[in-house]
N, C-alpha and C positions, 0 to 999 in steps of 0.2 A: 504494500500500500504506500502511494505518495500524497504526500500532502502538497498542497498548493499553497501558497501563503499572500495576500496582495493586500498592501494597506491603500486606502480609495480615501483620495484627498477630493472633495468633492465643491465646487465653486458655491459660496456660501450665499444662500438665501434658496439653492438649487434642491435642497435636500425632500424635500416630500415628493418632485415630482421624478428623482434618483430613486427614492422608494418606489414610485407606482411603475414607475417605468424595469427595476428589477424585480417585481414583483409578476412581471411580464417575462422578464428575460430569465430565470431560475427555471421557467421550464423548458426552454433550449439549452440548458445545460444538463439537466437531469434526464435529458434522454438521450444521453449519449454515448455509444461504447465505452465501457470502463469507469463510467462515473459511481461511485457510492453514495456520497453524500455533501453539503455544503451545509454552508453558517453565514449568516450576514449582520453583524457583531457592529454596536454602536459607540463611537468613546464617549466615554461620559464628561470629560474634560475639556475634549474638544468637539463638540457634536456636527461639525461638519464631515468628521475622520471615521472614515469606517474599519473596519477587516474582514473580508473576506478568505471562508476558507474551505479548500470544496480538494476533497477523498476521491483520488484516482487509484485504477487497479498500478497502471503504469503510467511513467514520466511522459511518453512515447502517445499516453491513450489525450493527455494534455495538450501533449506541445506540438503533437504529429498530427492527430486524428481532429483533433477538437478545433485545433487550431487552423487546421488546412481544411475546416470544412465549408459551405456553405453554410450552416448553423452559425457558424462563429463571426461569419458577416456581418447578419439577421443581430445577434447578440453584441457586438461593437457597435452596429447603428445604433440599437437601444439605451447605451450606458456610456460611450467612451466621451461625448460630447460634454459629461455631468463632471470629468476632472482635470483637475486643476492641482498641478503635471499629472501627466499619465504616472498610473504605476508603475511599481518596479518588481515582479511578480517574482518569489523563489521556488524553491521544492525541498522539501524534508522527506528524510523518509526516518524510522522510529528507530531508535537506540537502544532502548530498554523499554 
């Protein structure tokens, strides 16, 4: 299992319609080869900051499949416009 890691700086006043609008796009992600699970995590401190964190079987099923698909267009159009810089997306995979 990989984990996906993207902290989402989101252009501030932008935030409710980054919620309706992923709120859209969570389900082109959940259907797609390899996906398990995600999370859409609010900071409390700075409430424009999010984190996103979404459960691949493989790196490959992220960065290859999901990424080189049509889905992932569909899913940029809906959300990439909302930040302010683009993330900077890692991958973990578990230690213990």
């Amino acid at each position: 299992m990989i984990l996906e890691v993207a902290m989402l700086d989101v252009i501030p006043g932008r935030t409710a319609a980054f919620e309706a609008a992923f709120d859209q796009a969570q389900h082109i992600i959940s259907g797609m080869a390899g996906y398990r699970s995600h999370q859409l995590q609010r900071c409390l401190e700075q409430p424009d900051r999010y984190l996103l964190l979404v459960e691949w079987d493989t790196l490959e099923d992220h960065t290859v499949r999901f990424r080189g698909s049509a889905a992932y267009q569909q899913w940029r159009a809906l959300l990439h416009h909302f930040y302010d810089p683009l993330p900077t997306v890692e991958h973990f995979e578990q230690v213990f």
